[in-house]
VEXDO-117014 format. One line per 2 residues: number of its first residue (from 1); their letters; for each residue x, y, z of N, C-alpha, C, O. Coordinates in steps of 0.1 Angstrom, whole numbers. Example, Ala and Ser with C-alpha at 12.3 -4.5 7.8 and 13.67 -1.06 7.14 Angstrom:
2
1 = AS = 132:-57:78:123:-45:78:132:-33:78:142:-33:85 ~ 128:-22:71:137:-11:71:129:0:79:134:11:80;
END
This chain:
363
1 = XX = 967:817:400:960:828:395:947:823:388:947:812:381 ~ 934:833:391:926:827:385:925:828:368:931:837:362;
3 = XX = 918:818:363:917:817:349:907:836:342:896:841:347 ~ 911:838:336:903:848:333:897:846:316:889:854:310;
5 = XX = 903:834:308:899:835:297:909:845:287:919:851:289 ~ 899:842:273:908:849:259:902:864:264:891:863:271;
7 = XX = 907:877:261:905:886:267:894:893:252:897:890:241 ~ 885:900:256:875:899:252:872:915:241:872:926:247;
9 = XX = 870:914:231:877:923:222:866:942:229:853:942:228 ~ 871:951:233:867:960:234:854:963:225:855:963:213;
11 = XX = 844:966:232:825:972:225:823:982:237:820:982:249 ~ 827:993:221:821:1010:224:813:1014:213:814:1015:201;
13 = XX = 802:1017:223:791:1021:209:792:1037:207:796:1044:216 ~ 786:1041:192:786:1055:195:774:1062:196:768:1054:202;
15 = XX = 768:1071:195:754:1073:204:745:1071:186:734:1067:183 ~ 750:1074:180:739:1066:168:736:1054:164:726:1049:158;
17 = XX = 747:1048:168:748:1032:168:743:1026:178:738:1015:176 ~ 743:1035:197:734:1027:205:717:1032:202:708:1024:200;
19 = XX = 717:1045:201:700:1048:193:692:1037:184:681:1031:187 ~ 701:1035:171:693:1026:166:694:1014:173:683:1008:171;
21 = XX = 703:1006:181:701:991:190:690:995:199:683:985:202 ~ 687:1004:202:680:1003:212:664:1004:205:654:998:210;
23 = XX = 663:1012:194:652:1014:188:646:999:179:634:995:177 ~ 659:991:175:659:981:174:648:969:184:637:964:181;
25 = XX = 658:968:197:657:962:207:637:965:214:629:957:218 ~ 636:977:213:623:979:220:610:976:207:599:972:209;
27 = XX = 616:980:193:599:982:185:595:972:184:602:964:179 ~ 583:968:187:573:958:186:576:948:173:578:936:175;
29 = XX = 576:953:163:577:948:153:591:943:145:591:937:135 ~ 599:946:152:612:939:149:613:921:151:605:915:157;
31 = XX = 621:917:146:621:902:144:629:904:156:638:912:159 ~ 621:889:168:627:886:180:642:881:178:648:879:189;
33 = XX = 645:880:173:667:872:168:670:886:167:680:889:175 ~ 664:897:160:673:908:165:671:912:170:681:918:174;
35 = XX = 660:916:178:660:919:190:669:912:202:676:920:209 ~ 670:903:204:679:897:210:692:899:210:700:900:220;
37 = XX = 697:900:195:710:902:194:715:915:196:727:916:199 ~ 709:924:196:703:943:202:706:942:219:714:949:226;
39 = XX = 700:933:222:700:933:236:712:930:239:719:937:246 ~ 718:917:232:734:914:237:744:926:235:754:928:242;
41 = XX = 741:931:225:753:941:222:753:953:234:764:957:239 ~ 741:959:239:734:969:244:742:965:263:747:973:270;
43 = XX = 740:955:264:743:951:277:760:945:278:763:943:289 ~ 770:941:266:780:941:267:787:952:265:798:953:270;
45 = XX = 780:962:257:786:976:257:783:985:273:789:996:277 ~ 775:980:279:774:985:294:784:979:303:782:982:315;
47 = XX = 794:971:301:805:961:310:800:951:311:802:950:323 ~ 795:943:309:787:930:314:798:919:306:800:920:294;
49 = XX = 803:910:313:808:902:306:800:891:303:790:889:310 ~ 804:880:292:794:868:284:783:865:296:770:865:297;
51 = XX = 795:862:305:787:850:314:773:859:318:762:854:316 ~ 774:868:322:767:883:328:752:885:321:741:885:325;
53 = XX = 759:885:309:746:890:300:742:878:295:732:881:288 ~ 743:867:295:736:856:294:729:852:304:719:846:300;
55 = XX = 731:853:316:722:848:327:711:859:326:699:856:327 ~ 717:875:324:703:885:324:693:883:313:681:885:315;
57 = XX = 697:879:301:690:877:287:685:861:288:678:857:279 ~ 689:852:297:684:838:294:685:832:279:676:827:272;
59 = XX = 703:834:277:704:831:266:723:822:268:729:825:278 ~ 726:815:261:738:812:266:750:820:263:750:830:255;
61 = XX = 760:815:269:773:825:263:778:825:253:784:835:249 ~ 776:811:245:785:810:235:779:823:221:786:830:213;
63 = XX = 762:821:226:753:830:218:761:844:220:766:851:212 ~ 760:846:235:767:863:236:784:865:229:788:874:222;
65 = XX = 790:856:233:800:858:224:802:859:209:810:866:203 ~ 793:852:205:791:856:188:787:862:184:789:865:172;
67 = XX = 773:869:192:770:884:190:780:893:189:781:901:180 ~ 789:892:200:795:906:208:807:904:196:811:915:191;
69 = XX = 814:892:190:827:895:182:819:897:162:825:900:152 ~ 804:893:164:802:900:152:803:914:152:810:920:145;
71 = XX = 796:918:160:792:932:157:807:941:160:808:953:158 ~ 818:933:167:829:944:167:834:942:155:842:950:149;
73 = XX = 830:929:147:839:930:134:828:938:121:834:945:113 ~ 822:938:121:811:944:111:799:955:116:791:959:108;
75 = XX = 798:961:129:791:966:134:774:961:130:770:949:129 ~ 768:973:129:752:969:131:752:959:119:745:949:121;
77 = XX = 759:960:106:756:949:98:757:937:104:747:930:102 ~ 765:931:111:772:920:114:759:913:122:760:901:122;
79 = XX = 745:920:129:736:918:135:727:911:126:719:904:131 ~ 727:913:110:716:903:103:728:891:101:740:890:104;
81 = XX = 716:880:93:723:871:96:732:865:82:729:870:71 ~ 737:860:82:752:858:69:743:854:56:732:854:61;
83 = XX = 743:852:49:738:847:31:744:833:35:753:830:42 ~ 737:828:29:737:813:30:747:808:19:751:817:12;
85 = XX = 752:795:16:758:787:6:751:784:-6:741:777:-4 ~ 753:787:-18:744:781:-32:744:794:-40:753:803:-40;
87 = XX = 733:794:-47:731:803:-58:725:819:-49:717:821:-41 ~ 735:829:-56:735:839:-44:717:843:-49:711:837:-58;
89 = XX = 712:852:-40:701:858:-41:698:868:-52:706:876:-55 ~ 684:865:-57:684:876:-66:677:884:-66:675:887:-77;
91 = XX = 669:891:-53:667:902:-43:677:906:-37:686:898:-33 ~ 676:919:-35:684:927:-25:676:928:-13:664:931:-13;
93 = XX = 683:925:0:686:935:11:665:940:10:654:936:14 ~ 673:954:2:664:968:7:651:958:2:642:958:11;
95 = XX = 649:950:-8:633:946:-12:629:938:-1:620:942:6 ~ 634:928:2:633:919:14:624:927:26:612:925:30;
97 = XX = 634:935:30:631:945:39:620:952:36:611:949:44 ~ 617:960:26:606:965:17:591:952:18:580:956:19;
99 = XX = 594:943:18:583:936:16:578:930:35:566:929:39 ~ 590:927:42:586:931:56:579:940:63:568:938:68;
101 = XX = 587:952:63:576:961:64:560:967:59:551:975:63 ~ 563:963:53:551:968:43:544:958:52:537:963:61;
103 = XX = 544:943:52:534:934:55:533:936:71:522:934:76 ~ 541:940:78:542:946:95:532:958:94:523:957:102;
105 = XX = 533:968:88:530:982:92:522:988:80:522:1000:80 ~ 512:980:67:505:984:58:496:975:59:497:965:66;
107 = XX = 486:980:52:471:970:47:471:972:36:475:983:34 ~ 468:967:26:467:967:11:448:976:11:438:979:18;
109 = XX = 451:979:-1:435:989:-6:421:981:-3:420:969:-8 ~ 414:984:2:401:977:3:404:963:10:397:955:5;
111 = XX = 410:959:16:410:948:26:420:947:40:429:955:43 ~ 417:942:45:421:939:62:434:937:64:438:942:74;
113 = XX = 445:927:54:460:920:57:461:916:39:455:915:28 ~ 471:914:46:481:904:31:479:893:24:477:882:30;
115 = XX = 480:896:10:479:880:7:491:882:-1:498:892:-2 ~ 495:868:-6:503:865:-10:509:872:-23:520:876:-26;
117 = XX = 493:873:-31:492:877:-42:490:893:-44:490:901:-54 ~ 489:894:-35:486:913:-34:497:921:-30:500:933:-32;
119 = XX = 503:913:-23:516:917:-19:529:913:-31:540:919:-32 ~ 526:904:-39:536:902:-54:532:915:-61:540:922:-65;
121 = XX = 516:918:-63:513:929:-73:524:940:-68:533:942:-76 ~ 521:948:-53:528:953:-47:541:959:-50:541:972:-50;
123 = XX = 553:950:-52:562:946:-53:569:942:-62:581:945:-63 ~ 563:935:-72:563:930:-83:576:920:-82:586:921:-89;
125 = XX = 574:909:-72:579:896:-70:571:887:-69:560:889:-64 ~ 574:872:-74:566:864:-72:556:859:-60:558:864:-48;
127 = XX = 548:852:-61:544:850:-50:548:839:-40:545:837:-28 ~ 556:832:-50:568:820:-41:576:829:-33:577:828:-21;
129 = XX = 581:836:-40:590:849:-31:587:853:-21:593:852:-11 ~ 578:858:-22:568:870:-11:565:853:3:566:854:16;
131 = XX = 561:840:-3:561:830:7:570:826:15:569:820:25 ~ 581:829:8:598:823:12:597:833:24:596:829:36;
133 = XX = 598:845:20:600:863:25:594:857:37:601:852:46 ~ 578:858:38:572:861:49:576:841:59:575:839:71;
135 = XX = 579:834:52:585:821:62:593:821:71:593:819:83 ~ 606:828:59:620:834:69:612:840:77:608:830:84;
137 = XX = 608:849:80:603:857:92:591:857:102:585:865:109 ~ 591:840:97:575:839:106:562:847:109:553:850:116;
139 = XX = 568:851:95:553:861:91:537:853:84:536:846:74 ~ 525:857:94:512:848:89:501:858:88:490:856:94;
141 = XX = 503:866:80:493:877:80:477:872:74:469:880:69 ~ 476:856:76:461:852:73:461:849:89:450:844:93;
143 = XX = 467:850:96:463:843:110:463:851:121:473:858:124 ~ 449:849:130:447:862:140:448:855:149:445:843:148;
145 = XX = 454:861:166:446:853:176:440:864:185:445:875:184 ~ 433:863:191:421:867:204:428:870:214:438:862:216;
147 = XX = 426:882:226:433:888:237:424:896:242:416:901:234 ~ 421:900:256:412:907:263:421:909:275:423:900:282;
149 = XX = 426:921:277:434:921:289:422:924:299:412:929:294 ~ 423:922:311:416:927:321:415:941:324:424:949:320;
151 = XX = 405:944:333:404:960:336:401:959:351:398:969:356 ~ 401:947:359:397:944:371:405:950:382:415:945:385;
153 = XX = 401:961:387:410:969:397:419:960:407:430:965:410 ~ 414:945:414:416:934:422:425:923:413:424:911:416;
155 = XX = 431:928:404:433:915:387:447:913:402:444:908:413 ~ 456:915:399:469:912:411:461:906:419:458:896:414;
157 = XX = 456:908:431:451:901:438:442:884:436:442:874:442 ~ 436:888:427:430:875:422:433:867:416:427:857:416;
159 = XX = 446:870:405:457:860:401:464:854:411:468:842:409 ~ 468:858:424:474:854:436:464:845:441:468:834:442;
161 = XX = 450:849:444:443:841:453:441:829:446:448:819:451 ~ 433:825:432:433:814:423:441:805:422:438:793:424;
163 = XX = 454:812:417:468:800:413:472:799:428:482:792:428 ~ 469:802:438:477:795:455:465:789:453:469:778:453;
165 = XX = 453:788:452:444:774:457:449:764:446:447:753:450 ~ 454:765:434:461:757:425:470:749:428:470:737:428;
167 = XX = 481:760:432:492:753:435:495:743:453:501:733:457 ~ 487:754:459:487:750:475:474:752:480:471:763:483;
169 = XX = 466:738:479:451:737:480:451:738:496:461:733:503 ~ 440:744:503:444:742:517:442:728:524:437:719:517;
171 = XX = 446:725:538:443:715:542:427:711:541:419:720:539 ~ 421:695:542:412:695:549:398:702:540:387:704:545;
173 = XX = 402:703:529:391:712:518:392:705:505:399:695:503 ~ 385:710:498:380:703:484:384:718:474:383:730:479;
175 = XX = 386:717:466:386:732:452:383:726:443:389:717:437 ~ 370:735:441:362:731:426:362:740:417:358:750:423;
177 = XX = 363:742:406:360:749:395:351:751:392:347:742:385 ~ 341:763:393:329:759:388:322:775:375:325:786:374;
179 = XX = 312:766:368:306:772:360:298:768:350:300:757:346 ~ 291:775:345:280:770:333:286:770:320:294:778:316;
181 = XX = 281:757:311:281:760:300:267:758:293:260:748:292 ~ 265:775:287:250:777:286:246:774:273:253:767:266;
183 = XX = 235:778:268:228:775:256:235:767:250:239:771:240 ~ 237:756:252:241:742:244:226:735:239:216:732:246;
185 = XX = 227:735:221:217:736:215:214:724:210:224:718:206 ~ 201:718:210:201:703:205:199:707:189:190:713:183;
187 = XX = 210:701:184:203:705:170:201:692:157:208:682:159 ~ 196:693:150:192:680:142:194:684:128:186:691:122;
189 = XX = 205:679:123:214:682:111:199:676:99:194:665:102 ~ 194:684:89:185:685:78:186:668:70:176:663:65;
191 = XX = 195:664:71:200:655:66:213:642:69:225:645:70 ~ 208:627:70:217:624:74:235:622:69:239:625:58;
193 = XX = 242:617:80:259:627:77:266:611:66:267:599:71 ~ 269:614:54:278:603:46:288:599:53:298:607:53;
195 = XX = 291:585:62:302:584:72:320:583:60:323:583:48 ~ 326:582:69:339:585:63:343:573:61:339:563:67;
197 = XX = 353:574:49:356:565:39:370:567:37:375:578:37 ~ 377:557:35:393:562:29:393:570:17:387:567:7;
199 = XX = 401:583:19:397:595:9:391:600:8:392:609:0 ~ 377:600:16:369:609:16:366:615:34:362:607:42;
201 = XX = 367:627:39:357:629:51:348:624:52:343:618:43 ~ 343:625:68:327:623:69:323:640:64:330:651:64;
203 = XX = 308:636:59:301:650:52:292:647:59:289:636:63 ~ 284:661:63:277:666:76:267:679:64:273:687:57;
205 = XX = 256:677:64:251:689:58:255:706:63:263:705:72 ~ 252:716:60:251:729:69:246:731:79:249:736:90;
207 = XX = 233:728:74:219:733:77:215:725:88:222:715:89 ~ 204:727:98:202:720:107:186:725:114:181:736:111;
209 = XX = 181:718:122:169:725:126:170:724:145:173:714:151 ~ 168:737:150:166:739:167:154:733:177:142:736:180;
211 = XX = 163:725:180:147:722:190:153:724:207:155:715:215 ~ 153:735:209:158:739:222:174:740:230:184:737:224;
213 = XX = 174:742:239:189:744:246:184:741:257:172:739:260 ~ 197:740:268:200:736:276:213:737:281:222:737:272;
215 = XX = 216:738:295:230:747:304:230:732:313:222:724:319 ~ 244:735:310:252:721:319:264:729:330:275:734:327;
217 = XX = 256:727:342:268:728:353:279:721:354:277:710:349 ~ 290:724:357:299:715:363:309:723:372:312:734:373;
219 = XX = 311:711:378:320:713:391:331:705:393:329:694:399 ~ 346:709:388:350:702:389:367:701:396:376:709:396;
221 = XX = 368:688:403:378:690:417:390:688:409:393:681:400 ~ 399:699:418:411:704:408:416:691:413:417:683:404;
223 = XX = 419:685:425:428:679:430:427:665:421:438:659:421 ~ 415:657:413:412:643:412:406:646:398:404:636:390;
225 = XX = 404:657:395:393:657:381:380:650:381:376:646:370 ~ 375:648:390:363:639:388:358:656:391:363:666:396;
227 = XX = 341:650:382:330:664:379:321:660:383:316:649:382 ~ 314:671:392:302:673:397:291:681:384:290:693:381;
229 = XX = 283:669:379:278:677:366:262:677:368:256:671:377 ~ 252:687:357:239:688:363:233:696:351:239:706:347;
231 = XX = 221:692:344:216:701:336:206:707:340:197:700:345 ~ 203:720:340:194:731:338:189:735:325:197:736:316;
233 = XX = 172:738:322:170:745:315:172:763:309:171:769:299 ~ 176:764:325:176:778:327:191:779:331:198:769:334;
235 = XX = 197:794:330:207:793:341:207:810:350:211:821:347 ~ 199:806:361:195:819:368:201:817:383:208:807:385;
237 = XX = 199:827:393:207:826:400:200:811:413:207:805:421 ~ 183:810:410:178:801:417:185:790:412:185:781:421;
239 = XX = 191:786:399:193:768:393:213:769:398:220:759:396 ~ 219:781:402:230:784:408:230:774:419:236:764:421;
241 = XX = 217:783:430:219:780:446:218:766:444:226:758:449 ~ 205:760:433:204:745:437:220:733:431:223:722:435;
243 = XX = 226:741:423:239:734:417:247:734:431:251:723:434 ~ 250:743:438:256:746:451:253:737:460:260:728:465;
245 = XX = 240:739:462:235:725:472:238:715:468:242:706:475 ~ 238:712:452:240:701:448:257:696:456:258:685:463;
247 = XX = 267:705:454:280:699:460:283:702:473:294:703:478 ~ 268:706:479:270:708:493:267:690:498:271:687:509;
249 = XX = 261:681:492:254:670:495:263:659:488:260:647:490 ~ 273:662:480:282:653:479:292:652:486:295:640:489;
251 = XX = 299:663:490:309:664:500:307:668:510:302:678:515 ~ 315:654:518:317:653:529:315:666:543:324:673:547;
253 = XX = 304:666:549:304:673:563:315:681:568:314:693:571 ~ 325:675:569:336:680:577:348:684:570:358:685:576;
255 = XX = 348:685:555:351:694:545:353:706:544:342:710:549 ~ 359:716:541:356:727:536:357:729:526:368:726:522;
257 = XX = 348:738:513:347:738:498:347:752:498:340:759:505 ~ 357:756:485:363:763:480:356:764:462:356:754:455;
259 = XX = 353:775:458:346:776:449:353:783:440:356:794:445 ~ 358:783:427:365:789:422:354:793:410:348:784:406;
261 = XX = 352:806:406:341:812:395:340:824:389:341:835:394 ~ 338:823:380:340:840:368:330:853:378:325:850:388;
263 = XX = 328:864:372:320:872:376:304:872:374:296:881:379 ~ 300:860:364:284:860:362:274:866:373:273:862:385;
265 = XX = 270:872:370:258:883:379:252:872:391:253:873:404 ~ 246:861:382:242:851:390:249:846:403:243:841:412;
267 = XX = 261:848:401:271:844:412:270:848:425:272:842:436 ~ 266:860:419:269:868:434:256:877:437:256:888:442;
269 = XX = 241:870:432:228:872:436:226:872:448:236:865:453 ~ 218:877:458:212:882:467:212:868:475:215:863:486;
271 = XX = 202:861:461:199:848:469:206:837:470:202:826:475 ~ 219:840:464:228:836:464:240:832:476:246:822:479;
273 = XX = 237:847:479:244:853:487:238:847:503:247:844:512 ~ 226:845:505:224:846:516:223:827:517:225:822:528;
275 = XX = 222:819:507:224:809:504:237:806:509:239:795:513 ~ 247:814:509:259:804:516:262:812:527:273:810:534;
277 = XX = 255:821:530:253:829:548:255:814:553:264:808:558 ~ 241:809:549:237:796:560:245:784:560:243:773:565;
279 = XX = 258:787:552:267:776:545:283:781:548:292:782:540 ~ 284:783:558:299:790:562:312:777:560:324:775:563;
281 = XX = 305:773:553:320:760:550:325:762:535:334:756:530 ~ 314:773:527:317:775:515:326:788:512:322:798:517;
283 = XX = 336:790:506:343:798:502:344:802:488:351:796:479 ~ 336:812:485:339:820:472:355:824:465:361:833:472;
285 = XX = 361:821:455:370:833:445:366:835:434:364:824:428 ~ 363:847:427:361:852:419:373:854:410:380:862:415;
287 = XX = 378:849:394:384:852:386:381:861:382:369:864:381 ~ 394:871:377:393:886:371:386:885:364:384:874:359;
289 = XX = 378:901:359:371:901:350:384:896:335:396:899:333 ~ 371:889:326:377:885:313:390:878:311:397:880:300;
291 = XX = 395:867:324:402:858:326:394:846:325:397:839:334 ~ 385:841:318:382:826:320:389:820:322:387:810:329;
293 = XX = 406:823:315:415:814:309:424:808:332:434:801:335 ~ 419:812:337:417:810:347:413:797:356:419:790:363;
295 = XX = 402:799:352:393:786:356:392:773:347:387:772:336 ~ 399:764:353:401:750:349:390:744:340:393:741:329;
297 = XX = 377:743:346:365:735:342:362:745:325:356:739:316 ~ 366:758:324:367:759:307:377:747:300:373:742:289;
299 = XX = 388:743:306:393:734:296:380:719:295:377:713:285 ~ 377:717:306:369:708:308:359:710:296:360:703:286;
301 = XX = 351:719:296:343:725:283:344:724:270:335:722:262 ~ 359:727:268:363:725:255:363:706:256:355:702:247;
303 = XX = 367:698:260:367:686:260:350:683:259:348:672:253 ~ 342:688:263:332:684:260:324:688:245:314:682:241;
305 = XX = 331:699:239:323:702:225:332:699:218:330:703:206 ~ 345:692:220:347:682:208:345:671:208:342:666:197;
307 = XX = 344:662:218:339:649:218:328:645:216:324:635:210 ~ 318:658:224:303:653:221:296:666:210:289:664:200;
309 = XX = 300:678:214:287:688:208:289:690:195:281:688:186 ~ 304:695:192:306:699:176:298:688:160:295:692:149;
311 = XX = 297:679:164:293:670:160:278:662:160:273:654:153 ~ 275:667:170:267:666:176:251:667:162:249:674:152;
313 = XX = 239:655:170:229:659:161:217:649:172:217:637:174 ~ 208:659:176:202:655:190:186:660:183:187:670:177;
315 = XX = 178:655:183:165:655:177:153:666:193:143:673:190 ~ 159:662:207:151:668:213:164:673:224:176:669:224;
317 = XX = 158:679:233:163:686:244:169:675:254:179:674:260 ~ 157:666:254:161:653:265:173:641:259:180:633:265;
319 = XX = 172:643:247:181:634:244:200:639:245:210:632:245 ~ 198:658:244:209:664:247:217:662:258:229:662:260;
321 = XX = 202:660:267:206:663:281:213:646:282:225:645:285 ~ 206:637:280:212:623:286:226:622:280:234:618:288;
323 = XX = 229:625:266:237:621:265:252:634:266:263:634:260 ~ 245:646:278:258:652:287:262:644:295:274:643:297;
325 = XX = 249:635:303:252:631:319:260:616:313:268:611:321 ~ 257:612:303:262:600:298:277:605:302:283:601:312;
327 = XX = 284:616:289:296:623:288:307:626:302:319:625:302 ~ 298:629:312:301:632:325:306:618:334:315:614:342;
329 = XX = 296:613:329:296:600:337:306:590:334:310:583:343 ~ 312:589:320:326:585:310:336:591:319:341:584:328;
331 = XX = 340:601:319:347:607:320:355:604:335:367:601:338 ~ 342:607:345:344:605:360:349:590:365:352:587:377;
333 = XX = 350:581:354:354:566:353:368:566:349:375:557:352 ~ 375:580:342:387:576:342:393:593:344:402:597:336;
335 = XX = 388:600:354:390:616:357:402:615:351:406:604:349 ~ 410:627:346:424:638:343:423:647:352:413:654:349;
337 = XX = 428:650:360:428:666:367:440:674:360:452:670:360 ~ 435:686:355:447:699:348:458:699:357:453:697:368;
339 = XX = 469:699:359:480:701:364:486:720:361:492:725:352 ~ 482:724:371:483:734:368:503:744:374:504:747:386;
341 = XX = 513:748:365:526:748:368:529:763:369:538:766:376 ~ 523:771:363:526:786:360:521:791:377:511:789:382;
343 = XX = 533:800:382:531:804:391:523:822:390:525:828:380 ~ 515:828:399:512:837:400:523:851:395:520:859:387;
345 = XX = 535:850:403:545:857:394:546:855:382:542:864:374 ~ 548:847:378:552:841:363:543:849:352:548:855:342;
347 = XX = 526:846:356:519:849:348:516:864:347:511:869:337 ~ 521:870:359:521:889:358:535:895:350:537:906:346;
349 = XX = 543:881:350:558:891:345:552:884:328:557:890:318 ~ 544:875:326:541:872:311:532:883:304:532:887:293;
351 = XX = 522:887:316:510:900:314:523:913:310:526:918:300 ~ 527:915:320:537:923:318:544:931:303:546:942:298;
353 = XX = 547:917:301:556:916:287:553:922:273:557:929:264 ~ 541:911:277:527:918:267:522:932:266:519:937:256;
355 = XX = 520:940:281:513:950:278:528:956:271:524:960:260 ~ 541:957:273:550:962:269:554:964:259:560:974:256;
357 = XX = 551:953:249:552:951:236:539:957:233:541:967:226 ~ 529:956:235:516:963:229:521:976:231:524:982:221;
359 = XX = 521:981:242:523:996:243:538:1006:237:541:1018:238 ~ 545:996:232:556:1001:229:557:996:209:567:996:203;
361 = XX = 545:993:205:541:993:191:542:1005:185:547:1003:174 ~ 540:1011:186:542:1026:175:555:1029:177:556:1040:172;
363 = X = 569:1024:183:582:1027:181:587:1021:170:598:1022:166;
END
C-alpha cells in the first residue's frame, strides 16, 4: 500500500474568514509573509494537498504545513507571527498595526511621506520605536524608485523580438546595441578637487563652468562586448546614417547586422531610412516605447559615467572627446559582454505582476 502520510487535519473556512484571506492575499499593501500565508490557507482550503500547493505557490511543504496546522489551531490569528522570547512588548498589536498603516495609506500635514519623527509626534511613540516598527516590515518611506510602464501597442511583440536576438542570435550575423549618449558636458569644476586622505573624502567644489557638449555613439556586440564607439557634436539623423556606415565598414561583407535601438525620431528619419534601402544586410528592432531598460549598451553608459563622467572635470570639448575614445578603447582591450538570462515570458509574467499589484492598490 502506498504511503499516504500523517493524515492531515481538516481546513474549512467560513465565508468571513475566506473574505478577509482573500482581501488579505490580493491588497497591495499587505506585508508579502502574509500574503503568502493567505494564499496557503486559501488553496488548502480548496483540497490541495502540501505537496500541491507548494509547487503552485513556489514555496516548500514544510512552509505549507505550518501554515495550514497554524491556522487550524488559532485561525486568522495563528497567520501573524508568534512574540518572540525576552521582555514581553510594550506596545500592543492594534498600535503596531496603527502605525503600519498610517505609514502605507497616510501622508503627514504639509509633506510628501514619513519621517521618523513625525510619525512618533503622530503616535506618541518613540522614534526608536516607530524604526524598529517600520524595520520589522521593511518599511522605507524615505526611499522612492522610478517605473514607466509602456504604452506601445507592439510592447508583446517587441519584448519577443529583442530578447530572441539575446538569447538566440541568428546564424552568420552580428547584434549590436546601439544608441546615443547625448549632451555629455565638458565641465571644469571652479576649483581644484582636495584628493582623499584617510578620514577624509576627496572634496570636489559644486560649482563648475560649461564649455560645451558632445554625444558619443556606441555600438555594442552583444555576443563579445567589444564597442563600436564615435563622437558627434550633434546627434541628428545625418551623424546617425554616418555612425551606421561607420559599422557598416567594420563588419565583415558577408555578415549580416542586426541593430537593436530605442524609438529616437532620428532612427527612423527618411534619410535614414533610405540609407539602409541601399544596405539590405541591415536589420532594424526597435525597443518598446520607454523600455531602455532593454537595450544593453544603456548598461554600457552607466559604466561610462562612473568611471569617467561623474567625476569628471574637462576644460574643453576636445579634451572630453579624447578622453571617451581613450575610455572605449580601455575597455575594448578587455570587452565584458551582458549576459543576458530572463526569458521573454518571464519578463511579461514579471510586467504582469506588477500591473496587478498596481492595479489592485485601492483593495
Amino acid at each position: 500500500m502506498a504511503k499516504t502520510g500523517r493524515p492531515k487535519a481538516e481546513l474549512v473556512l467560513s465565508d468571513d474568514e475566506r473574505g478577509q484571506l482573500e482581501r488579505w492575499a490580493r491588497r497591495a499593501k499587505s506585508s508579502q509573509a502574509l500574503a503568502l500565508r493567505c494564499r496557503i490557507v486559501l488553496a488548502c482550503a480548496d483540497g490541495l494537498d502540501n505537496k500541491q500547493v507548494a509547487d503552485k505557490l513556489g514555496c516548500h511543504q514544510v512552509t505549507v504545513g505550518k501554515w495550514r496546522s497554524r491556522f487550524v489551531a488559532a485561525r486568522l490569528a495563528g497567520l501573524h507571527d508568534e512574540d518572540r522570547a525576552g521582555r514581553p512588548t510594550s506596545i500592543g498589536v492594534e498600535r503596531v498595526e496603527d502605525v503600519v498603516i498610517a505609514t502605507l495609506e497616510t501622508t503627514p500635514a504639509n509633506a510628501t511621506h514619513w519621517t521618523r519623527s513625525k510619525m512618533a509626534e503622530r503616535t506618541g511613540l518613540s522614534k526608536s520605536t516607530i524604526g524598529r516598527i517600520w524595520k520589522a516590515f521593511n518599511l522605507k518611506p524615505h526611499r522612492t524608485d522610478g517605473f514607466k510602464l509602456s504604452n506601445d501597442p507592439l510592447f508583446v511583440e517587441k519584448v519577443v523580438d529583442v530578447v530572441g536576438l539575446y538569447l538566440n542570435p541568428p546564424e552568420n550575423a552580428v547584434v549590436y546595441c546601439v544608441d546615443e549618449k547625448s549632451q555629455v558636458q565638458a565641465l571644469a569644476r571652479s576649483q581644484p578637487a582636495f584628493p582623499m586622505m584617510p578620514g577624509m573624502p576627496e572634496k570636489r567644489t559644486h560649482d563648475y563652468v560649461r564649455h560645451g557638449t558632445t554625444t558619443l555613439f556606441a555600438a555594442m556586440d552583444v555576443a563579445d562586448g567589444t564597442v563600436i564607439g564615435k563622437t558627434y557634436r550633434s546627434h541628428r539623423a545625418s551623424e546617425f546614417k554616418k555612425f551606421l556606415a561607420l559599422i557598416d565598414a567594420r563588419v565583415p561583407a558577408d555578415v549580416d547586422v542586426h541593430v537593436i535601438c530605442d524609438n529616437y525620431s532620428t532612427h527612423k528619419h527618411p534619410t535614414v531610412q533610405t540609407w539602409l534601402a541601399r544596405h539590405p544586410r541591415f536589420t532594424m528592432h526597435f525597443t518598446p516605447t520607454y523600455s531602455s531598460w532593454l537595450n544593453q549598451v544603456e548598461r554600457l553608459f552607466a559604466h561610462v559615467t562612473d568611471d569617467l563622467l561623474r567625476r569628471s572635470d574637462h576644460r574643453s570639448v576636445q579634451a572630453l572627446e579624447a578622453d571617451l575614445r581613450a575610455w572605449v578603447k580601455a575597455w575594448n582591450e578587455n570587452p565584458k559582454p551582458f549576459v543576458w538570462t530572463k526569458t521573454a515570458d518571464e519578463i511579461l509574467e514579471s510586467l504582469g505582476r506588477l500591473i496587478q499589484r498596481i492595479s489592485g492598490a485601492g483593495h
